[in-house]
CHARMM internal coordinates of N, CA and C (Angstrom, degrees):
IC EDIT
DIST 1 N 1 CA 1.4569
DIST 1 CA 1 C 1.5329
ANGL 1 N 1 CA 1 C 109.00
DIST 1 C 2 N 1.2199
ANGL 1 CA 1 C 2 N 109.11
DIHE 1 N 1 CA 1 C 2 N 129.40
DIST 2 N 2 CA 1.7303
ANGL 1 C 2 N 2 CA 105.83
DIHE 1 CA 1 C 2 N 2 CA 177.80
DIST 2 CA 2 C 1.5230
ANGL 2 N 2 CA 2 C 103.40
DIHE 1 C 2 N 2 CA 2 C -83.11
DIST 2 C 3 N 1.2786
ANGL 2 CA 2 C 3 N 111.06
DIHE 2 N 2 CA 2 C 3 N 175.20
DIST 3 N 3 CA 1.0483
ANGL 2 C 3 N 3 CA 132.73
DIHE 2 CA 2 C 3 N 3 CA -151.69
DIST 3 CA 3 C 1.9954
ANGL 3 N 3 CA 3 C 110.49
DIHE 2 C 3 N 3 CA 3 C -102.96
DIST 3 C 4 N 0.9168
ANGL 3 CA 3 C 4 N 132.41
DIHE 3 N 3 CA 3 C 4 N 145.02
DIST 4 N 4 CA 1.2458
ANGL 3 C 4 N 4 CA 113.61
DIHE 3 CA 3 C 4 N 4 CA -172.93
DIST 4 CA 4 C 1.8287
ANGL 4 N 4 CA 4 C 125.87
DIHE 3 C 4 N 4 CA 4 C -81.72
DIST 4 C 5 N 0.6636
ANGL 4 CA 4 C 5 N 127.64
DIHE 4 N 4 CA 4 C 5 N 151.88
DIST 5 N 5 CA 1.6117
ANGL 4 C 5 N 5 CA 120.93
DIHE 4 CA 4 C 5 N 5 CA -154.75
DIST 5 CA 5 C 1.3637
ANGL 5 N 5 CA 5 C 97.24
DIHE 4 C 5 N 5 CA 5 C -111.82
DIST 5 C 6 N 1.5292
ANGL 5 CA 5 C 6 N 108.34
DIHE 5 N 5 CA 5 C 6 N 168.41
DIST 6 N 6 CA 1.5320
ANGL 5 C 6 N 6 CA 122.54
DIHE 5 CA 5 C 6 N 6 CA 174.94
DIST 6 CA 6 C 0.8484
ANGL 6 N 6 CA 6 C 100.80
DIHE 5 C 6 N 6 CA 6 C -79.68
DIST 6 C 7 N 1.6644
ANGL 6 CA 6 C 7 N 106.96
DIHE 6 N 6 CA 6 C 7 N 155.69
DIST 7 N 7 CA 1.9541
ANGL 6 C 7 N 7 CA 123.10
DIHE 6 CA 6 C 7 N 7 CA -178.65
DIST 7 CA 7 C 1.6158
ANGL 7 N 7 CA 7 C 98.81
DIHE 6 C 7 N 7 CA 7 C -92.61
DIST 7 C 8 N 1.1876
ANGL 7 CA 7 C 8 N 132.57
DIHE 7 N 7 CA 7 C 8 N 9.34
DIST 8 N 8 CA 1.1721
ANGL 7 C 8 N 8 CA 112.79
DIHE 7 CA 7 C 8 N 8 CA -177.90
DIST 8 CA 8 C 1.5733
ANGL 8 N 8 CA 8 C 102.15
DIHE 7 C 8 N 8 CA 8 C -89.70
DIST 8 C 9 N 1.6894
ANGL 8 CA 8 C 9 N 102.01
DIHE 8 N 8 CA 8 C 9 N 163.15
DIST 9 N 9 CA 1.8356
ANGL 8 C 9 N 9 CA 113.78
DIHE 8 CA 8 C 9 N 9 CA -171.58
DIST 9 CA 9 C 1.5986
ANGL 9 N 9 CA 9 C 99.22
DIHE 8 C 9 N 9 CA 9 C -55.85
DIST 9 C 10 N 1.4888
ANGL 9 CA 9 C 10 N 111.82
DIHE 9 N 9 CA 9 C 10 N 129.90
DIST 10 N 10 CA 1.5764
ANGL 9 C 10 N 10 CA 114.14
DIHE 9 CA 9 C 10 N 10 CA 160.20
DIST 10 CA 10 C 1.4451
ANGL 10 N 10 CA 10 C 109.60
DIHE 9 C 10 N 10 CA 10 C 65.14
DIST 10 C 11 N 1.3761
ANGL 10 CA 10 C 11 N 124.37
DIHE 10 N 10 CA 10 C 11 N 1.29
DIST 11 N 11 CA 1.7001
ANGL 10 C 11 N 11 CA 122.48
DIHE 10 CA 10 C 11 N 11 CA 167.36
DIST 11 CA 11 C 1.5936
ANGL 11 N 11 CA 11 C 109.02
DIHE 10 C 11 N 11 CA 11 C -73.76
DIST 11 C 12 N 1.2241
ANGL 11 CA 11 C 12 N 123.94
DIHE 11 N 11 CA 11 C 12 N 151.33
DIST 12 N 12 CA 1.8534
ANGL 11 C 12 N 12 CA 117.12
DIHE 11 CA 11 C 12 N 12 CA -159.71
DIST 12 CA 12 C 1.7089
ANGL 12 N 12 CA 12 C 87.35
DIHE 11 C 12 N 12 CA 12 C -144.66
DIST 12 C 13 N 1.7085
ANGL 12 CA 12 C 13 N 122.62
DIHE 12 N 12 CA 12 C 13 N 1.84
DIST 13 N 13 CA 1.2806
ANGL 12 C 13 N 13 CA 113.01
DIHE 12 CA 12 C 13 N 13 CA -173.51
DIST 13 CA 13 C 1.8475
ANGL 13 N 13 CA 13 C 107.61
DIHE 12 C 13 N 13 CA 13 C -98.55
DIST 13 C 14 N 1.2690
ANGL 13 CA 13 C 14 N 99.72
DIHE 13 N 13 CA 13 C 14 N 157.32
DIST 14 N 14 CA 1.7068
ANGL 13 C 14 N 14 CA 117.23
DIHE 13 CA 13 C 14 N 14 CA -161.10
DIST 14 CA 14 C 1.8958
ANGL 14 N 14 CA 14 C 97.99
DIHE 13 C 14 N 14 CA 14 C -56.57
DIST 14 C 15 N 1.3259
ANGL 14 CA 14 C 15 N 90.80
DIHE 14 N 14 CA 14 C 15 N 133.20
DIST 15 N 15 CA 2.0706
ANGL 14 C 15 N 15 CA 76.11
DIHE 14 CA 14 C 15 N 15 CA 166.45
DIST 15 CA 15 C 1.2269
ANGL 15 N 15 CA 15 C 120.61
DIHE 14 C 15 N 15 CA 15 C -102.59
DIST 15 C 16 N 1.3451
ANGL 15 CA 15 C 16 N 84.45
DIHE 15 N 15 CA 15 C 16 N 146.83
DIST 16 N 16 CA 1.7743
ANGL 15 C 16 N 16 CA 88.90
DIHE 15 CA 15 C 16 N 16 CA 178.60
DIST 16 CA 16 C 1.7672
ANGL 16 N 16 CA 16 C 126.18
DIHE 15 C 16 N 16 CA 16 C -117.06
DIST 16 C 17 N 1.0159
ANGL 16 CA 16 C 17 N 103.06
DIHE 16 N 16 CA 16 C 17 N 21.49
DIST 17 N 17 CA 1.4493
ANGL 16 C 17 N 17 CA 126.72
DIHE 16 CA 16 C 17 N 17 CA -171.65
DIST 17 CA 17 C 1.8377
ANGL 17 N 17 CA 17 C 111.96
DIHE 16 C 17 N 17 CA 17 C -138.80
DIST 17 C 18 N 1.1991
ANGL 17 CA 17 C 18 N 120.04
DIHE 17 N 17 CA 17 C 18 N 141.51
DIST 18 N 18 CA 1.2270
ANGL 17 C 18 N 18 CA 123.04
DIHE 17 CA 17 C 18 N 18 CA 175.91
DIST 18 CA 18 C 1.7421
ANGL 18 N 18 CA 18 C 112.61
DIHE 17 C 18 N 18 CA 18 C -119.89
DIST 18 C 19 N 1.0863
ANGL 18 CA 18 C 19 N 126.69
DIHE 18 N 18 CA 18 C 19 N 123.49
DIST 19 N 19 CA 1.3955
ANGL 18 C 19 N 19 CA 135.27
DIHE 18 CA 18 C 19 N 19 CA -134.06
DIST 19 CA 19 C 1.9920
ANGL 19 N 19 CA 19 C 76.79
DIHE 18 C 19 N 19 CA 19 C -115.11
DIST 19 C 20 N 1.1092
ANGL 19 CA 19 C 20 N 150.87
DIHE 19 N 19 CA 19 C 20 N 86.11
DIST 20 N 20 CA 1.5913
ANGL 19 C 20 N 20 CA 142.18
DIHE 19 CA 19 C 20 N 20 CA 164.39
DIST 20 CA 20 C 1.4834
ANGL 20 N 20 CA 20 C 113.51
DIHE 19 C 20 N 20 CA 20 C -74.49
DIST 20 C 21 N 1.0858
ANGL 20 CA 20 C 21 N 130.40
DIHE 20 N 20 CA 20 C 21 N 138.01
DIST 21 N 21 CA 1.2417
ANGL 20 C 21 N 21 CA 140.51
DIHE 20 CA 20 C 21 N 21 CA -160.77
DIST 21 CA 21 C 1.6553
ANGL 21 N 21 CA 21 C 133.91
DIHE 20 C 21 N 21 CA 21 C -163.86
DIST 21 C 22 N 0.9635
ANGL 21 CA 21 C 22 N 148.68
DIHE 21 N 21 CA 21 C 22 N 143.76
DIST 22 N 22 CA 1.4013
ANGL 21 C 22 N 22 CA 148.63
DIHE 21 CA 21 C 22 N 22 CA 157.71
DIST 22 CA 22 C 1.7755
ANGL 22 N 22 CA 22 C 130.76
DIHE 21 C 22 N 22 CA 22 C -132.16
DIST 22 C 23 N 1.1276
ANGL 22 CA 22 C 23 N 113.62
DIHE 22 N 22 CA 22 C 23 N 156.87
DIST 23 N 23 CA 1.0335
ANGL 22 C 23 N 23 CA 116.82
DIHE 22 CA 22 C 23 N 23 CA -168.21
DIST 23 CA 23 C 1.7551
ANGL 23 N 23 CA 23 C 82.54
DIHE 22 C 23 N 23 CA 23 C -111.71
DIST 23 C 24 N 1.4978
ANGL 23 CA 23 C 24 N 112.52
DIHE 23 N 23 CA 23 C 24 N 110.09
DIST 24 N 24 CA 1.6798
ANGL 23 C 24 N 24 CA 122.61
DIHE 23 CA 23 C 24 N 24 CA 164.22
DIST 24 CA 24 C 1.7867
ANGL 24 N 24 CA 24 C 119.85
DIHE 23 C 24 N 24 CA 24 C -43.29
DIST 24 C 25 N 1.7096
ANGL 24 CA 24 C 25 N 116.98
DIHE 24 N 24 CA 24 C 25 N -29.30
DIST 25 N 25 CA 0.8235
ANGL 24 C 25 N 25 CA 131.99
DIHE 24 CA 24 C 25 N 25 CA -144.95
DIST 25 CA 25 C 1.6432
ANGL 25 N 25 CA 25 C 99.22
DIHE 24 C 25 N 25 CA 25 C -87.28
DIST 25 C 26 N 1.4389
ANGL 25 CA 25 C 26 N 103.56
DIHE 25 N 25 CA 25 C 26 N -30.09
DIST 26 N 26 CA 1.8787
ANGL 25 C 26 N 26 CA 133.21
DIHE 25 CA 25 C 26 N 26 CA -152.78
DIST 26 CA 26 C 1.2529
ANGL 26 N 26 CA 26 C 92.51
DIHE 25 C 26 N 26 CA 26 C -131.09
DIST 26 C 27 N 1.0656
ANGL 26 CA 26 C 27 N 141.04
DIHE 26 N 26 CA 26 C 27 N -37.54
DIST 27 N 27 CA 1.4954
ANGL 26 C 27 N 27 CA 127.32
DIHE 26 CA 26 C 27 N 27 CA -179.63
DIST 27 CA 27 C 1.5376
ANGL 27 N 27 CA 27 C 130.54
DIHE 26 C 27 N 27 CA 27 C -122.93
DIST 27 C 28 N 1.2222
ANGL 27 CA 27 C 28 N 112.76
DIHE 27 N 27 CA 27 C 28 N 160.20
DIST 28 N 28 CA 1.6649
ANGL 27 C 28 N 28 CA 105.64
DIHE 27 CA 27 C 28 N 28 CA -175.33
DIST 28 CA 28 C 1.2134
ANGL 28 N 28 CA 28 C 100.84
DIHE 27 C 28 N 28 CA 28 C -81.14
DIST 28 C 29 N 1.5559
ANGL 28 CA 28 C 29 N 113.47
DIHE 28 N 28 CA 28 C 29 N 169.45
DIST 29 N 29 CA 1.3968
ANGL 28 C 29 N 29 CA 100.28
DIHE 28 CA 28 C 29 N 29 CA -156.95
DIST 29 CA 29 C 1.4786
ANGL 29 N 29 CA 29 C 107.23
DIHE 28 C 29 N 29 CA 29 C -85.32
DIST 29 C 30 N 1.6627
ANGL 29 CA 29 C 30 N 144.35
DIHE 29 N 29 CA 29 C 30 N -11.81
DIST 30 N 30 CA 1.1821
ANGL 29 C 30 N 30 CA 131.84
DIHE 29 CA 29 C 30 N 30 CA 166.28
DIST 30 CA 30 C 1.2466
ANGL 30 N 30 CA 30 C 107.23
DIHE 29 C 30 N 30 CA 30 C -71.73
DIST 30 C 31 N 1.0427
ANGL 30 CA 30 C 31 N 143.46
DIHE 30 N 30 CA 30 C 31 N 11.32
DIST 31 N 31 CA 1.3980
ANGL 30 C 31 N 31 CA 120.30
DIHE 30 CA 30 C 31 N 31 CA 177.90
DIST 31 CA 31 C 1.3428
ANGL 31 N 31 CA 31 C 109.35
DIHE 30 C 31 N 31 CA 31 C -91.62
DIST 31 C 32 N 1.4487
ANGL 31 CA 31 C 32 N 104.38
DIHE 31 N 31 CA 31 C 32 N 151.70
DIST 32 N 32 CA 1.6838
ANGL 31 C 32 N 32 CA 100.95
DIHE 31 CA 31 C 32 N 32 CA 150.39
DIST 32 CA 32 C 1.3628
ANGL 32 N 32 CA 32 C 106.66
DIHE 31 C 32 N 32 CA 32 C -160.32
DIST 32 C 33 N 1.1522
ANGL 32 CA 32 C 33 N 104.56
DIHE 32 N 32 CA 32 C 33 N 154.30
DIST 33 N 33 CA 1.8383
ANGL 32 C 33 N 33 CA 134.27
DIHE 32 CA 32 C 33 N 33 CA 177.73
DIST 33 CA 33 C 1.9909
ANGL 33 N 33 CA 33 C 99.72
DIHE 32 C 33 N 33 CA 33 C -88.90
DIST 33 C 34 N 1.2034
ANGL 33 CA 33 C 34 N 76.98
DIHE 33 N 33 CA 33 C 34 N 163.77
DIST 34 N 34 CA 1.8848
ANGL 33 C 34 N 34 CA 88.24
DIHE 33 CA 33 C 34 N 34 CA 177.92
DIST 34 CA 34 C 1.2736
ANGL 34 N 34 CA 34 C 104.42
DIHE 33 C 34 N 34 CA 34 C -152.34
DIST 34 C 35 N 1.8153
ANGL 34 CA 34 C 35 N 101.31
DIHE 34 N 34 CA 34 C 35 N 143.62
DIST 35 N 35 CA 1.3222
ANGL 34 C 35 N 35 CA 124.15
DIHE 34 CA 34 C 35 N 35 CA 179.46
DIST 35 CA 35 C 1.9437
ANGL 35 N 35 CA 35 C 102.99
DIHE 34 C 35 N 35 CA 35 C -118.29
DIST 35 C 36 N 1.2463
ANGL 35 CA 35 C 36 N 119.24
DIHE 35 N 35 CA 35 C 36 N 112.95
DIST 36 N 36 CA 0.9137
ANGL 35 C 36 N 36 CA 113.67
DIHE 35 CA 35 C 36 N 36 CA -171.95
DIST 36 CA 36 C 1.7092
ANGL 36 N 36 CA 36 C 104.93
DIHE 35 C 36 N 36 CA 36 C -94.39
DIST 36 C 37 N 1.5639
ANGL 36 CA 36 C 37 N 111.97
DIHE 36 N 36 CA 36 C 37 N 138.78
DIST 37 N 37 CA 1.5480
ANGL 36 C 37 N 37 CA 128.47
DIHE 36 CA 36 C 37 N 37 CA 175.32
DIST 37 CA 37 C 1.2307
ANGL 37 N 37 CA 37 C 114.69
DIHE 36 C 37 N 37 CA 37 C -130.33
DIST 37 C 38 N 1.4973
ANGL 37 CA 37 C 38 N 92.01
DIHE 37 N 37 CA 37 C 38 N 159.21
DIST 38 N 38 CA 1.8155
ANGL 37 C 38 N 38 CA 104.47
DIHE 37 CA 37 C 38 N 38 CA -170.71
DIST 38 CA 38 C 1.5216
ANGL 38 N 38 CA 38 C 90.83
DIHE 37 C 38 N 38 CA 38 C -94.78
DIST 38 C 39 N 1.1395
ANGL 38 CA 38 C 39 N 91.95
DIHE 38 N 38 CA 38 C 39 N 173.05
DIST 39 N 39 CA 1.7478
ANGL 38 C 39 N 39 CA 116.95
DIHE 38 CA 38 C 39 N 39 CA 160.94
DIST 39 CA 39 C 1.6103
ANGL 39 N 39 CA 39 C 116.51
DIHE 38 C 39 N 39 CA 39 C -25.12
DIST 39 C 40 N 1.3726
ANGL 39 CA 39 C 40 N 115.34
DIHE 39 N 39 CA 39 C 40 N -78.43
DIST 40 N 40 CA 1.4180
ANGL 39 C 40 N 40 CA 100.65
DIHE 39 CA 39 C 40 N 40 CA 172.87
DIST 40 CA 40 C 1.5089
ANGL 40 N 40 CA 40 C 125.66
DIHE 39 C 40 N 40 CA 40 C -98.36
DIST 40 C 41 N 1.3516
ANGL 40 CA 40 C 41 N 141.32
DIHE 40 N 40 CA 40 C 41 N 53.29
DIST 41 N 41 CA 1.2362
ANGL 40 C 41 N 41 CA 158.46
DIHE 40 CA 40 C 41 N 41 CA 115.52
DIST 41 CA 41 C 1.5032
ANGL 41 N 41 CA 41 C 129.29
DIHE 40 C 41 N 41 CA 41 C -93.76
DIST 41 C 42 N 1.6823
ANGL 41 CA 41 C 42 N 115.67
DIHE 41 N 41 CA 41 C 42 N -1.69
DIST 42 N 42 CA 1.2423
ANGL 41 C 42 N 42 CA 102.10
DIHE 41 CA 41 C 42 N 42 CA 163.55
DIST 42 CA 42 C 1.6419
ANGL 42 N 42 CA 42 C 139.69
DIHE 41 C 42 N 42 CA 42 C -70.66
DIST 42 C 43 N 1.1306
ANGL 42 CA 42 C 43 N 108.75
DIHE 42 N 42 CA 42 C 43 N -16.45
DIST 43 N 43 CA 1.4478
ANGL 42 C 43 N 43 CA 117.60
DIHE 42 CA 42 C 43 N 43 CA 164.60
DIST 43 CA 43 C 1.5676
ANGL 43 N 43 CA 43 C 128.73
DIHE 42 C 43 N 43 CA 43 C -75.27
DIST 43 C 44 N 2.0144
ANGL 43 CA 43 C 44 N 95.87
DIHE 43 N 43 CA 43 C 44 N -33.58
DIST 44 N 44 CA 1.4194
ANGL 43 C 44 N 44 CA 86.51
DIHE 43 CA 43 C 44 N 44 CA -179.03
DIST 44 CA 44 C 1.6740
ANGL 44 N 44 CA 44 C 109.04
DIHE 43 C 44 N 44 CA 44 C -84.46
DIST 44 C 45 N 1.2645
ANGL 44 CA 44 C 45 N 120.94
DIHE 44 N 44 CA 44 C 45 N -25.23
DIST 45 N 45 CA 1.4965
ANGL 44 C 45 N 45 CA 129.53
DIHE 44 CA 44 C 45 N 45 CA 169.85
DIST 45 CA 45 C 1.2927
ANGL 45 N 45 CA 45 C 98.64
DIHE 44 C 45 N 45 CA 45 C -40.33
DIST 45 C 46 N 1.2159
ANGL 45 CA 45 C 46 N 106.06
DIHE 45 N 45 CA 45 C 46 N -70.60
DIST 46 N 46 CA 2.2177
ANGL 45 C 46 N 46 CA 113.74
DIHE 45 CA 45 C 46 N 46 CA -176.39
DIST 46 CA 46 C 0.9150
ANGL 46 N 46 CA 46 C 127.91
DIHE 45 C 46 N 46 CA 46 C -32.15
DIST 46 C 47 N 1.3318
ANGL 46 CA 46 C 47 N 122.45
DIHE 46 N 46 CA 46 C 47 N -61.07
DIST 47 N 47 CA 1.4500
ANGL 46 C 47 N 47 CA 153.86
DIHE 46 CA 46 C 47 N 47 CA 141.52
DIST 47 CA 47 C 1.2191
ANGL 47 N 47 CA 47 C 112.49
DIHE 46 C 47 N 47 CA 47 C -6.93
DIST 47 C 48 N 2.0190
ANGL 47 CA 47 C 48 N 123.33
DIHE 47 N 47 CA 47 C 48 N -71.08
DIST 48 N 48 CA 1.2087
ANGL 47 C 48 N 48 CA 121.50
DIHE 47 CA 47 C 48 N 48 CA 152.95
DIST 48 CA 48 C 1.4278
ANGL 48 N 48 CA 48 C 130.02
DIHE 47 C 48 N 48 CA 48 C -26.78
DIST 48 C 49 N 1.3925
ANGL 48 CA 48 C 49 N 91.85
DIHE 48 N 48 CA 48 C 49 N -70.11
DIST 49 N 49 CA 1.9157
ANGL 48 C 49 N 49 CA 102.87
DIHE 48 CA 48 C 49 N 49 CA 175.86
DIST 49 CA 49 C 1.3321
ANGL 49 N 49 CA 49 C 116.35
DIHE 48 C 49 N 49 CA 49 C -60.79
DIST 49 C 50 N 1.3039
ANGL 49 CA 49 C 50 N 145.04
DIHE 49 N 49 CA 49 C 50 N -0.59
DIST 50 N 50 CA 1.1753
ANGL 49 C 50 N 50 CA 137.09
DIHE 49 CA 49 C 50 N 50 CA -173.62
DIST 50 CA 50 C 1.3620
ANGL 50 N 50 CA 50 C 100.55
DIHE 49 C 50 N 50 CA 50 C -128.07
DIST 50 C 51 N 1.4310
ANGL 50 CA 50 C 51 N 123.27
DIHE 50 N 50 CA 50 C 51 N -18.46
DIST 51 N 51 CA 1.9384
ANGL 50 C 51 N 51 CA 114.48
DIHE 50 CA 50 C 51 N 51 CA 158.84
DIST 51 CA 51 C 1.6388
ANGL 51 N 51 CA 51 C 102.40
DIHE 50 C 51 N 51 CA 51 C -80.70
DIST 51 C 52 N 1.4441
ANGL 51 CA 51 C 52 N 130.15
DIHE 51 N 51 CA 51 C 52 N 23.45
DIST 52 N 52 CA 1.5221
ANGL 51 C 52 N 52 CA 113.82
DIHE 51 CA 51 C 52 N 52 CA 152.56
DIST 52 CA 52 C 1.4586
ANGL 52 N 52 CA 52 C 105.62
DIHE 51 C 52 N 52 CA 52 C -123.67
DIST 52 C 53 N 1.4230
ANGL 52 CA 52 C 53 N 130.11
DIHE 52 N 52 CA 52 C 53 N 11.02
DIST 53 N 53 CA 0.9147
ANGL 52 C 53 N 53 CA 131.22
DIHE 52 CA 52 C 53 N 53 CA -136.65
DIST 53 CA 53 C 1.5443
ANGL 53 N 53 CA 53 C 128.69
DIHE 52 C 53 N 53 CA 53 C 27.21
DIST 53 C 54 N 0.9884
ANGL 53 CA 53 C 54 N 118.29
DIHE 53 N 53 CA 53 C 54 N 46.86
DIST 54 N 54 CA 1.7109
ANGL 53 C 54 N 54 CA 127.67
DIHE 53 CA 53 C 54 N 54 CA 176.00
DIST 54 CA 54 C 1.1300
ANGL 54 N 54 CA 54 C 104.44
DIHE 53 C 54 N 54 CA 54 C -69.49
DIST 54 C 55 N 1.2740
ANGL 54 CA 54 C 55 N 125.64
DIHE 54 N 54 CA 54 C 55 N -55.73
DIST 55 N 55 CA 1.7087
ANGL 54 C 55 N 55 CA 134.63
DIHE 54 CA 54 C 55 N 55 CA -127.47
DIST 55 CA 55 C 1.8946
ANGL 55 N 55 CA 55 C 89.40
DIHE 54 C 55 N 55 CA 55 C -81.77
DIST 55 C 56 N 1.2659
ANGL 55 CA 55 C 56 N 115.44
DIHE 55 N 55 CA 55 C 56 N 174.39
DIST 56 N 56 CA 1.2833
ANGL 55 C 56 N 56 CA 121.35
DIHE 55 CA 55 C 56 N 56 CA -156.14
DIST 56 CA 56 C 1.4882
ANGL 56 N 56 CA 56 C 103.89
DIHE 55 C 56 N 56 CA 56 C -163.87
DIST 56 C 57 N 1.0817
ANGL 56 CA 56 C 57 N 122.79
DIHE 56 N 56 CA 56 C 57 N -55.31
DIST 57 N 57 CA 2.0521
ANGL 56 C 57 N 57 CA 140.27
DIHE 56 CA 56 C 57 N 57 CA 171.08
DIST 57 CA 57 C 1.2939
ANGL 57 N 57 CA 57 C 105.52
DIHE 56 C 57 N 57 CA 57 C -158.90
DIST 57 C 58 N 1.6824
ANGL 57 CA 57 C 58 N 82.74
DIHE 57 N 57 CA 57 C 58 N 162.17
DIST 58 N 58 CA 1.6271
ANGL 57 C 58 N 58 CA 96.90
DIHE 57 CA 57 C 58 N 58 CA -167.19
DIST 58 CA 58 C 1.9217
ANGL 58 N 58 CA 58 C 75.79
DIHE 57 C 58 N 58 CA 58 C -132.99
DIST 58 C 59 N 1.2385
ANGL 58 CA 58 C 59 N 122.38
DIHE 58 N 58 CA 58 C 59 N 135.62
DIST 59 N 59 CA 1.4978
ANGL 58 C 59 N 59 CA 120.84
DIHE 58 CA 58 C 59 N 59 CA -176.60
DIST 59 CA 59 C 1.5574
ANGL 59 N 59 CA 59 C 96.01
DIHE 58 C 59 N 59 CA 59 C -149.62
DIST 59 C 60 N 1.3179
ANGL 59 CA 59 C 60 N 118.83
DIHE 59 N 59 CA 59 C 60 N 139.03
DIST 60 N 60 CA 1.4029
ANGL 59 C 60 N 60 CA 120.30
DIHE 59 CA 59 C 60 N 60 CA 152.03
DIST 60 CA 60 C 1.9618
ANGL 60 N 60 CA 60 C 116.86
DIHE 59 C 60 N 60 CA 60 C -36.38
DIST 60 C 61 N 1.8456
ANGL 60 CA 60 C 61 N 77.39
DIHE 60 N 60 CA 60 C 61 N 141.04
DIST 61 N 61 CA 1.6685
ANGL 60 C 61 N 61 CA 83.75
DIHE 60 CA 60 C 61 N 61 CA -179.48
DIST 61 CA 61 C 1.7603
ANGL 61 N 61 CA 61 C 97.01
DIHE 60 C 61 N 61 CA 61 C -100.25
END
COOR INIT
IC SEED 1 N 1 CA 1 C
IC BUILD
């Protein structure tokens, strides 16, 4: 079984972080979707999600 990859564009490395999130606008507010990131895209992923206020937790994958 391979391993699950980062959500960032064109990254091919395993993630190790789970990025949880919602858009208030599209979702009720318990929900959330996940973008999973490695090591060095978890901040800039976050970063994204937290200049729309999306982001929600950042938890080990």
């Amino acid at each position: 079984m391979e391993p699950d990859v980062c959500s960032a564009k064109g990254c091919t490395a395993a993630a190790t972080w789970q990025l949880l999130w919602n858009n208030p606008k599209l979702h009720t507010p318990e929900r959330r979707k996940t973008w999973l990131a490695c090591e060095d895209h978890k901040v800039s992923l976050s970063q994204f999600l937290a200049a729309r206020n999306f982001l929600k937790d950042v938890v080990a994958h």
